[in-house]
N, C-alpha and C positions, 0 to 999 in steps of 0.2 A: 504493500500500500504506500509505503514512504515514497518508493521508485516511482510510481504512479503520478504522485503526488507533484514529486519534483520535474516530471515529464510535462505536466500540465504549464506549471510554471516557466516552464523552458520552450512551450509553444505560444504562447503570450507575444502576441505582436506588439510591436513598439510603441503603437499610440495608445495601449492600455499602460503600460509604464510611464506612458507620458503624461496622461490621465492622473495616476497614481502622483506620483511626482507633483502634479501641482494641485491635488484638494492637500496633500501633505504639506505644501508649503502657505494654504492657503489658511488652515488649520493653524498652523504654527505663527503665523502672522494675526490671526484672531486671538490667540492666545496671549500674544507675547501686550498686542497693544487693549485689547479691552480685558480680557480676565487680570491680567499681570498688572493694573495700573501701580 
C-alpha cells in the first residue's frame, strides 16, 4: 500500500503541485498577517 501510495504521488502533474504550493503559501500569509498580529 505504501508503494501505491507513493506511485500516486509520483503521477501528480505539475499544476497540482503548483496548486499545492500556492493555497500553502497563501495559508501561511493568512496566518502570519491576520492570526499572528
Amino acid at each position: 500500500m505504501a508503494e501505491v501510495g507513493a506511485n500516486i504521488f509520483l503521477i501528480w502533474p505539475w499544476w497540482v503541485w503548483l496548486w499545492v504550493a500556492v493555497i500553502a503559501f497563501l495559508v501561511y500569509l493568512f496566518c502570519r498577517f491576520v492570526l499572528c498580529i
